[in-house]
N, CA, C and O atoms as a Tinker XYZ file with bonds, in Angstrom:
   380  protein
     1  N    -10.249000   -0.092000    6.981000    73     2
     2  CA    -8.961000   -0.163000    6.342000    64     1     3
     3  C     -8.437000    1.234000    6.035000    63     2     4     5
     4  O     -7.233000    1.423000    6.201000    81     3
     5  N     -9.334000    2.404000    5.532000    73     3     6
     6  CA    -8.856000    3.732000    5.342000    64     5     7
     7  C     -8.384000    4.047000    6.691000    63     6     8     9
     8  O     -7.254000    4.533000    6.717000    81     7
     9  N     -9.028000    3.875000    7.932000    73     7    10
    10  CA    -8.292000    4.689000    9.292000    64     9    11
    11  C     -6.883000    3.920000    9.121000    63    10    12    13
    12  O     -5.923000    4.635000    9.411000    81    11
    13  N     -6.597000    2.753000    8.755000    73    11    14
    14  CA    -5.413000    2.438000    9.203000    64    13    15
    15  C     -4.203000    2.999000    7.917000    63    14    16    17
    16  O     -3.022000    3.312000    8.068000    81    15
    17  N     -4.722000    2.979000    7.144000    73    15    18
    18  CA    -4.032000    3.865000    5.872000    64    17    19
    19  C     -3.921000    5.161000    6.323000    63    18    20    21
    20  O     -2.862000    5.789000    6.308000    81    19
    21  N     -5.008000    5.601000    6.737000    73    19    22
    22  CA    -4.516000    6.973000    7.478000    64    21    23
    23  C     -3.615000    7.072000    8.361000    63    22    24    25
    24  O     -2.766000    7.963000    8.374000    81    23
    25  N     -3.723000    6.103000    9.240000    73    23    26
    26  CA    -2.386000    6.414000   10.138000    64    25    27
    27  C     -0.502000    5.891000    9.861000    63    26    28    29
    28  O      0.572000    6.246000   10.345000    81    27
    29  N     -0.930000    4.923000    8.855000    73    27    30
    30  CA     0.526000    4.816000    8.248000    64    29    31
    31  C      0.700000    5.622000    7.317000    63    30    32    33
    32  O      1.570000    5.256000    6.527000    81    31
    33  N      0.033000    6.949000    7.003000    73    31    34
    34  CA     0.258000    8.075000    6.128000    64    33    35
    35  C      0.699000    8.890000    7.239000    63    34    36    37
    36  O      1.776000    9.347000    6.857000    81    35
    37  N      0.377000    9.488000    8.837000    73    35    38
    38  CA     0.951000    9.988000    9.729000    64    37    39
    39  C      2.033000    9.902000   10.249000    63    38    40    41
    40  O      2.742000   10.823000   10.654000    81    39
    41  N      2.330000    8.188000   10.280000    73    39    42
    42  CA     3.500000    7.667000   10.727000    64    41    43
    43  C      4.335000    8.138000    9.818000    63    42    44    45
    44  O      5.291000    8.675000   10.377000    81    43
    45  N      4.408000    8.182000    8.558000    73    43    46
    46  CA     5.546000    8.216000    7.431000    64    45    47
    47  C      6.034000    9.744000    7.580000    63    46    48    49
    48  O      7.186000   10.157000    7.448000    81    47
    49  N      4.645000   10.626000    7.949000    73    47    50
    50  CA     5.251000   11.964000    7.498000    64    49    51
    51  C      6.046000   12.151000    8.765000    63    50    52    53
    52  O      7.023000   12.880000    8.597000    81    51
    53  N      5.832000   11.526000   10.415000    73    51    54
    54  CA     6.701000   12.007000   11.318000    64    53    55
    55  C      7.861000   11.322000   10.947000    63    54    56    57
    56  O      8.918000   11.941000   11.070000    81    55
    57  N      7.901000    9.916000   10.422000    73    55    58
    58  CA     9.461000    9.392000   10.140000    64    57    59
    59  C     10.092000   10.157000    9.496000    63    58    60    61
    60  O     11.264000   10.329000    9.828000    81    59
    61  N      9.722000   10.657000    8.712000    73    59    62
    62  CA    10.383000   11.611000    7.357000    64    61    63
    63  C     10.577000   12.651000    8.111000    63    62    64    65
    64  O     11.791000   12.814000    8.238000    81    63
    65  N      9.822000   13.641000    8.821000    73    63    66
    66  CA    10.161000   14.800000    9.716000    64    65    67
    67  C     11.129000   14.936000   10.679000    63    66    68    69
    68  O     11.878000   15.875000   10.948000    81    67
    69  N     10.932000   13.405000   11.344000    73    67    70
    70  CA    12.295000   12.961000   12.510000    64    69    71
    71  C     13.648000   12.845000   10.967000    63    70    72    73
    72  O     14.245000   13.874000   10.649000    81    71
    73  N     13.813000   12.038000   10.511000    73    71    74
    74  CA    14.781000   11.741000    9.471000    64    73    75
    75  C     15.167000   13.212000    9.198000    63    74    76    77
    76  O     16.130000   13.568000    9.876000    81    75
    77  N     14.756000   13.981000    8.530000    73    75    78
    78  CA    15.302000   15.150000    7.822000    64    77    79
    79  C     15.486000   16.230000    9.566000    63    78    80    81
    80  O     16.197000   17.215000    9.766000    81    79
    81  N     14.882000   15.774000   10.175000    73    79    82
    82  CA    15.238000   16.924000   11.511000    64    81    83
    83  C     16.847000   16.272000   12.170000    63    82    84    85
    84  O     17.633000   16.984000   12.795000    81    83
    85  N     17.061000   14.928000   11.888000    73    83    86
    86  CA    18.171000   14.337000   12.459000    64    85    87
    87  C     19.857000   13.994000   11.590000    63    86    88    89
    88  O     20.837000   13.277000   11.791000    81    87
    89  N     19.513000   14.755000   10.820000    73    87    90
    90  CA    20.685000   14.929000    9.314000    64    89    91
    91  C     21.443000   15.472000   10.101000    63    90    92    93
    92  O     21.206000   16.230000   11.041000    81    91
    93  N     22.856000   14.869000    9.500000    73    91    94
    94  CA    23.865000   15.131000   10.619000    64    93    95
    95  C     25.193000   16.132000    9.021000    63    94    96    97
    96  O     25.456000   15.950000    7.832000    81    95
    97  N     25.569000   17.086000   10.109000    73    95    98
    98  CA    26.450000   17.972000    8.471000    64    97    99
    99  C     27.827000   16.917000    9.321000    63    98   100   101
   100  O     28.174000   16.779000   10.494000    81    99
   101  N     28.232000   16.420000    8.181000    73    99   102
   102  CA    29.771000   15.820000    8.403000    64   101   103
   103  C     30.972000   16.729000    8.148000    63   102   104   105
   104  O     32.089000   16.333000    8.480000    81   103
   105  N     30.834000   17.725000    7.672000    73   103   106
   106  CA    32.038000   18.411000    7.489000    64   105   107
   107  C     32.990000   18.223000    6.234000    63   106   108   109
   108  O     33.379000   19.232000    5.648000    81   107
   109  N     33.356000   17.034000    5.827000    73   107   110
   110  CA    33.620000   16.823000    4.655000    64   109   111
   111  C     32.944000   15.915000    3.591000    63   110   112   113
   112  O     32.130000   15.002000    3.727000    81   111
   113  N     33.641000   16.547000    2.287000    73   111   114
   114  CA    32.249000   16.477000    1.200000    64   113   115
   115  C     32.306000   15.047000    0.796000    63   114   116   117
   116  O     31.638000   15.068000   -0.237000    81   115
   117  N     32.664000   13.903000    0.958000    73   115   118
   118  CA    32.220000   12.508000    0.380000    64   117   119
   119  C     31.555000   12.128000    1.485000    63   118   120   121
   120  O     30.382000   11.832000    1.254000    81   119
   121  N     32.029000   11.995000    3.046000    73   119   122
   122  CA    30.632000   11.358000    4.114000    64   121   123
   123  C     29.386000   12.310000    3.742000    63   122   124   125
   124  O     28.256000   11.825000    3.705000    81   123
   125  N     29.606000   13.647000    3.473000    73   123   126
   126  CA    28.343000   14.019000    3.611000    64   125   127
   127  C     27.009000   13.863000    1.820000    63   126   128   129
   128  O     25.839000   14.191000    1.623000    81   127
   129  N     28.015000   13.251000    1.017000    73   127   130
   130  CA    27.633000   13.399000    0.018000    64   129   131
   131  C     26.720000   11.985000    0.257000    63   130   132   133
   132  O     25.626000   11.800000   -0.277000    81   131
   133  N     27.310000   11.145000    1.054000    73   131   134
   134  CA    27.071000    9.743000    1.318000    64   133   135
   135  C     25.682000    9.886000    1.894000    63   134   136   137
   136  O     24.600000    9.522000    1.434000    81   135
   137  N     25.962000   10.460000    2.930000    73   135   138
   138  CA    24.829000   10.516000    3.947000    64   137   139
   139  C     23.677000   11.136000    3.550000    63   138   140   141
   140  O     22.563000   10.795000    3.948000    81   139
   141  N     23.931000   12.200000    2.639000    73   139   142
   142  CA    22.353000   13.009000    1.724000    64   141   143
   143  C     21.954000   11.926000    0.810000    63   142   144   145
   144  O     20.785000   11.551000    0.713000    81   143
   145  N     22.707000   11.541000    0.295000    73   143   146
   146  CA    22.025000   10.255000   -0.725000    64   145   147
   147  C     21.667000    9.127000    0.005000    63   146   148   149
   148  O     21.190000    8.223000   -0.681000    81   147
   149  N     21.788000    8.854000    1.570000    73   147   150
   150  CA    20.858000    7.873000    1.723000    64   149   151
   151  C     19.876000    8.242000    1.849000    63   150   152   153
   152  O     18.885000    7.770000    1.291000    81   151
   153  N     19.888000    9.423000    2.811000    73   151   154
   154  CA    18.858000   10.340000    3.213000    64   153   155
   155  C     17.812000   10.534000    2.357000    63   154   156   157
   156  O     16.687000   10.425000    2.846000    81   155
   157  N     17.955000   10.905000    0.706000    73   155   158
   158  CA    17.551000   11.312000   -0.053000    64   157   159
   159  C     16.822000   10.051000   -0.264000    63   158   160   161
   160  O     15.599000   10.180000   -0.321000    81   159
   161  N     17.276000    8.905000   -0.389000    73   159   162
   162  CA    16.456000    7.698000   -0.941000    64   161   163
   163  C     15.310000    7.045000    0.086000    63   162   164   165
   164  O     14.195000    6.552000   -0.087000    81   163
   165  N     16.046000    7.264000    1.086000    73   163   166
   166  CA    15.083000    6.656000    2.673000    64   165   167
   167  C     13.452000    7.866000    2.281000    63   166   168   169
   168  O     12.293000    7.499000    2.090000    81   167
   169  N     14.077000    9.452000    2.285000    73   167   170
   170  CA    12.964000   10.030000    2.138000    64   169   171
   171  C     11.921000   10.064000    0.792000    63   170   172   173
   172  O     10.814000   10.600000    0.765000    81   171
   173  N     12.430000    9.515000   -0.044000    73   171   174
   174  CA    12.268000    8.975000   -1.534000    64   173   175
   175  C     10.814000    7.774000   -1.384000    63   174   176   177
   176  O      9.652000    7.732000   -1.790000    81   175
   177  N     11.742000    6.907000   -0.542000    73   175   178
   178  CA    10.761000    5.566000   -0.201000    64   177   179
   179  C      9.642000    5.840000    0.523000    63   178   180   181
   180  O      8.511000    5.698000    0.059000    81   179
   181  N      9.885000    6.242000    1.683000    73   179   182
   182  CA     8.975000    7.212000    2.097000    64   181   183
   183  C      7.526000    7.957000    1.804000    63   182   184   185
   184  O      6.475000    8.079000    2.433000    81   183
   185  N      8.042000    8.404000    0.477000    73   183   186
   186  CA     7.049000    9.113000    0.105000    64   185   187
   187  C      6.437000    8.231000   -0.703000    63   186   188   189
   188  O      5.230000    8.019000   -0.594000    81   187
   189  N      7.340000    7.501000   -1.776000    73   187   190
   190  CA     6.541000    6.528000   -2.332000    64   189   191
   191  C      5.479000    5.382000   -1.572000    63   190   192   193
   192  O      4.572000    4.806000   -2.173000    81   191
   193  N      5.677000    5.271000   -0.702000    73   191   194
   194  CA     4.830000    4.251000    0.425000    64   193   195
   195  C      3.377000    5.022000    0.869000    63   194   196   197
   196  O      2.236000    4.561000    0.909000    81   195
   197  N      3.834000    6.245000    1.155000    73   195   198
   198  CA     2.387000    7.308000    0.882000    64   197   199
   199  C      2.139000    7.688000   -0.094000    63   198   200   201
   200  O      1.423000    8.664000    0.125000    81   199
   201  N      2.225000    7.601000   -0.849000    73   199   202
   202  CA     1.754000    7.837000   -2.613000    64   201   203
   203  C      0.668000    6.723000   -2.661000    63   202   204   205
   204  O     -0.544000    6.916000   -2.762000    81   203
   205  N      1.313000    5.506000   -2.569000    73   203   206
   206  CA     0.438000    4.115000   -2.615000    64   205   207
   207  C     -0.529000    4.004000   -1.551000    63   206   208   209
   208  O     -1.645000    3.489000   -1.626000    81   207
   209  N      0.067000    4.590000   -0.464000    73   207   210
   210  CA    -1.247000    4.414000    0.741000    64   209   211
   211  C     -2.450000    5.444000    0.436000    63   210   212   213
   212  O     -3.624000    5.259000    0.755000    81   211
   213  N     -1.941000    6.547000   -0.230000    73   211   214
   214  CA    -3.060000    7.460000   -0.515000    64   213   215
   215  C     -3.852000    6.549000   -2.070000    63   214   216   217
   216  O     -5.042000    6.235000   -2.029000    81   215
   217  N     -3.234000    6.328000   -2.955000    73   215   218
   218  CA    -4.305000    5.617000   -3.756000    64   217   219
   219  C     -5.096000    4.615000   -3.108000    63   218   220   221
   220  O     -6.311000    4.743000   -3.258000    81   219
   221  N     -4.789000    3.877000   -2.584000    73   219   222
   222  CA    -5.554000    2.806000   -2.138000    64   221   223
   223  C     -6.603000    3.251000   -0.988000    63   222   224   225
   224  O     -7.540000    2.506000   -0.699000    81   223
   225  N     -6.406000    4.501000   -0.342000    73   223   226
   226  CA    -7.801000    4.689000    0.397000    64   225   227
   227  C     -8.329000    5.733000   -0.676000    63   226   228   229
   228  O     -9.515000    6.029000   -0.533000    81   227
   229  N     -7.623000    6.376000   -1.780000    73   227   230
   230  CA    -8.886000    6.812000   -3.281000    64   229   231
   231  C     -9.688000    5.412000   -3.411000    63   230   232   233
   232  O    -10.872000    5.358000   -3.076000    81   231
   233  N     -9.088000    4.425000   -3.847000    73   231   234
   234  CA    -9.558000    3.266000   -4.160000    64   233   235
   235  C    -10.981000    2.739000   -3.177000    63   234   236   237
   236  O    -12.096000    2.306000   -3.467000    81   235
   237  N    -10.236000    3.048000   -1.850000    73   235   238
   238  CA   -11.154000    2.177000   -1.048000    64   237   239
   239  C    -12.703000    3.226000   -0.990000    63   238   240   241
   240  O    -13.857000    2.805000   -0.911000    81   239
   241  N    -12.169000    4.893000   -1.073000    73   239   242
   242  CA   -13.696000    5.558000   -1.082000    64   241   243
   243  C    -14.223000    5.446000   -2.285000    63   242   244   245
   244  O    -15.419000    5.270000   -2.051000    81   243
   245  N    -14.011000    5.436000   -3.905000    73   243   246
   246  CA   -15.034000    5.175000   -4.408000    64   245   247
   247  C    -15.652000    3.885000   -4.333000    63   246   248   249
   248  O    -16.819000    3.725000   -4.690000    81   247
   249  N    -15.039000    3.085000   -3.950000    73   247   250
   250  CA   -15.451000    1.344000   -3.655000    64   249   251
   251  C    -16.533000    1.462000   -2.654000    63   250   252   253
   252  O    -17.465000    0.662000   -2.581000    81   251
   253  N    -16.398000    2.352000   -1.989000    73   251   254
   254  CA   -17.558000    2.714000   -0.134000    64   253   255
   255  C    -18.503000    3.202000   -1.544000    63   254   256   257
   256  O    -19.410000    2.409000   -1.796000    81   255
   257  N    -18.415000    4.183000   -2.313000    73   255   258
   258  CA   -19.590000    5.311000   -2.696000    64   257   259
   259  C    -20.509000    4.514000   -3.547000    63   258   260   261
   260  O    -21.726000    4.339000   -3.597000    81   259
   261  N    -19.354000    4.054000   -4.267000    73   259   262
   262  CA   -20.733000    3.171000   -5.405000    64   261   263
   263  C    -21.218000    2.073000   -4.405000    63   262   264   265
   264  O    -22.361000    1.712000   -4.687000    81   263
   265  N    -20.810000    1.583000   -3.569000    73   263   266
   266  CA   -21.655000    0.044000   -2.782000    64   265   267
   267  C    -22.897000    1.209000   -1.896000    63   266   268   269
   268  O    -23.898000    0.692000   -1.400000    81   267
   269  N    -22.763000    2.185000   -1.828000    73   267   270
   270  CA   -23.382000    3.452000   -1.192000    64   269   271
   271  C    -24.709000    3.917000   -2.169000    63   270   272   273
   272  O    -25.849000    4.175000   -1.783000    81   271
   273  N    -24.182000    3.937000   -3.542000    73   271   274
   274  CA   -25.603000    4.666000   -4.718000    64   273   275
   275  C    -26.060000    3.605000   -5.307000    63   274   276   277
   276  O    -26.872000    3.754000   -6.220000    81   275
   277  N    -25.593000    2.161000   -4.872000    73   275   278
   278  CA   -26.082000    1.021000   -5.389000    64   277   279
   279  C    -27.200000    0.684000   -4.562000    63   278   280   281
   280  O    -28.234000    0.282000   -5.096000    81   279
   281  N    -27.130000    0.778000   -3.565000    73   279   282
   282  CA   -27.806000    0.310000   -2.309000    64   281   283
   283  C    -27.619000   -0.704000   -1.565000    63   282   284   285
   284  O    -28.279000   -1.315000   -0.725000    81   283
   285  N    -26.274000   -0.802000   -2.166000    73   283   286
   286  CA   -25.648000   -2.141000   -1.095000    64   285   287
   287  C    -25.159000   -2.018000    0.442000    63   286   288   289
   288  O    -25.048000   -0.879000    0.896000    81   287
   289  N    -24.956000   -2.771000    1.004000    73   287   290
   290  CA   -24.249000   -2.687000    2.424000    64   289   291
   291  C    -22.841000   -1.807000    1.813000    63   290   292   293
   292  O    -22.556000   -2.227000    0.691000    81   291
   293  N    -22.113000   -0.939000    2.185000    73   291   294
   294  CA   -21.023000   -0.534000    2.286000    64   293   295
   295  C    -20.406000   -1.377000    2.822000    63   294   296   297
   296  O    -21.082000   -1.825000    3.749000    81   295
   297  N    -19.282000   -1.946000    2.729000    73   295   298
   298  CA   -17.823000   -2.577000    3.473000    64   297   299
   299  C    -17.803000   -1.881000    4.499000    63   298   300   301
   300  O    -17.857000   -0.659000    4.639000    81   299
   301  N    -17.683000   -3.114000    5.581000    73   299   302
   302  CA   -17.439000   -1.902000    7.110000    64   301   303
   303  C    -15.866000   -2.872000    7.245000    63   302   304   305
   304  O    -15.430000   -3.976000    6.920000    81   303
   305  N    -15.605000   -2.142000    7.654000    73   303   306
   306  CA   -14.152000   -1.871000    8.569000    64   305   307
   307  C    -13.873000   -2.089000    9.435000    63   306   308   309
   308  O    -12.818000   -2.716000    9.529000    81   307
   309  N    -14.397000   -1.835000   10.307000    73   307   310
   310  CA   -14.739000   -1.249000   11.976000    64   309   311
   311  C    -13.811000   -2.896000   12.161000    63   310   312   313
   312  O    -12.678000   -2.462000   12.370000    81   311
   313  N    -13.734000   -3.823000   12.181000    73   311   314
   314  CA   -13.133000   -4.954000   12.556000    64   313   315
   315  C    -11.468000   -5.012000   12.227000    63   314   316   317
   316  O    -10.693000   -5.651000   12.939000    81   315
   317  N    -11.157000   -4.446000   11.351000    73   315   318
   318  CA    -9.760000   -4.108000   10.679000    64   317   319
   319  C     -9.394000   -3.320000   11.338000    63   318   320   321
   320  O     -8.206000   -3.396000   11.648000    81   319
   321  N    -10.236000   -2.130000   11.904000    73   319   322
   322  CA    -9.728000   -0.578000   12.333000    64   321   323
   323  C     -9.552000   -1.075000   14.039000    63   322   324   325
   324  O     -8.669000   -0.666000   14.793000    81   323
   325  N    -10.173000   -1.635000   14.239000    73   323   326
   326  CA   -10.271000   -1.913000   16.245000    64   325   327
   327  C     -9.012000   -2.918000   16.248000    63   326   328   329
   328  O     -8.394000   -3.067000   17.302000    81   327
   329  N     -8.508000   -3.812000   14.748000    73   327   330
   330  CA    -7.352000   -4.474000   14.855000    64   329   331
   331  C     -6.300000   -3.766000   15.319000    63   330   332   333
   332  O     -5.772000   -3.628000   16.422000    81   331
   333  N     -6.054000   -3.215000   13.883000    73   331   334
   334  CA    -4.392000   -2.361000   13.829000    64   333   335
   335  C     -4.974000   -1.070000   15.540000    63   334   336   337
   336  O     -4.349000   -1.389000   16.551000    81   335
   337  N     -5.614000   -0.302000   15.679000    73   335   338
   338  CA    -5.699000    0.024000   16.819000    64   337   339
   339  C     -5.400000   -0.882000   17.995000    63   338   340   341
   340  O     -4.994000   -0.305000   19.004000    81   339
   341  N     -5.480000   -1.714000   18.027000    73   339   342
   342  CA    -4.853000   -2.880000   19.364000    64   341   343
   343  C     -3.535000   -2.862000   19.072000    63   342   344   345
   344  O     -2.919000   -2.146000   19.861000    81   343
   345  N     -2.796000   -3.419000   18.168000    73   343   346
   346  CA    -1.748000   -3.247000   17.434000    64   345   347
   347  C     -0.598000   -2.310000   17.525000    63   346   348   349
   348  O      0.589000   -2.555000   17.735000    81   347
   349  N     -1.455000   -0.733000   17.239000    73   347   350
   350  CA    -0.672000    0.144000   17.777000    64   349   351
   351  C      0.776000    0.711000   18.491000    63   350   352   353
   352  O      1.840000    1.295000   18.286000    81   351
   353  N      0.043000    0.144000   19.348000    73   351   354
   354  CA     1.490000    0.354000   20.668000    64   353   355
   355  C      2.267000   -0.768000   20.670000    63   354   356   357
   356  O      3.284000   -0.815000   21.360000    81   355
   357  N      1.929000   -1.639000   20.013000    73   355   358
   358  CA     3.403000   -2.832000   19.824000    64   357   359
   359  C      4.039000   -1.960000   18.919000    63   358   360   361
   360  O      5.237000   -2.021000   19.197000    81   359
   361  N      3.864000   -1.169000   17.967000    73   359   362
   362  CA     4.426000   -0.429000   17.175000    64   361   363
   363  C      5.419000    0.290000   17.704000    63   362   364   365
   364  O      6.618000    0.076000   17.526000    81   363
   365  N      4.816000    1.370000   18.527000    73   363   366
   366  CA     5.643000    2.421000   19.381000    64   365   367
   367  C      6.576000    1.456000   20.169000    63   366   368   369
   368  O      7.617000    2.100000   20.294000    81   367
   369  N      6.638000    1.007000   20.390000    73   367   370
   370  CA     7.435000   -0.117000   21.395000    64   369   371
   371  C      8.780000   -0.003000   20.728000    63   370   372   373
   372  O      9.652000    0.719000   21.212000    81   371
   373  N      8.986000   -0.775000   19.509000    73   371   374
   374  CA     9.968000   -0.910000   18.546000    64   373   375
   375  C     10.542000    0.248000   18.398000    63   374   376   377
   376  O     11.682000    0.004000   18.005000    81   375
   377  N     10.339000    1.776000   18.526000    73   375   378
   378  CA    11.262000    2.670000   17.901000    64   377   379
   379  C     12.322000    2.744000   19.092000    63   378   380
   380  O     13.332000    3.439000   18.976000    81   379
């Protein structure tokens, strides 16, 4: 589950990189006032969505460490991670 958190933490930062690389100057000041404030909120959400994706793989490694100094089986993944990896490229498809 962390690889796939990892990669919707990659995805977000290129959306956000494409987004702010594709800001368009309008020339006059209410479209463009318009257009930074969506901008501003899209990149807003954005970040908030990786904020949460980064707690939750904090979450998910101390959850691995203590099932780790307990002596339990660790949570494997590997079935979640070979998912969203199949998955993938239906992704890319859509943009």
């Amino acid at each position: 589950m962390s690889t796939v958190l990892e990669g919707l933490s990659d995805s977000l930062m290129r959306v956000e990189d494409d987004l702010l690389a594709s800001l368009v100057v309008m020339g006059e000041s209410d479209p463009q006032r318009a257009v930074d404030g969506w901008v501003d909120q899209v990149v807003d959400l954005l970040r908030a969505v990786d904020e949460v994706a980064a707690q939750h793989r904090t979450t998910l490694a101390l959850a691995h460490s203590r099932a780790g100094t307990r002596g339990e089986a660790a949570p494997d993944d590997s079935a979640v991670d070979s998912t969203s990896t199949a998955a993938e490229p239906l992704r890319g498809d859509r943009q």
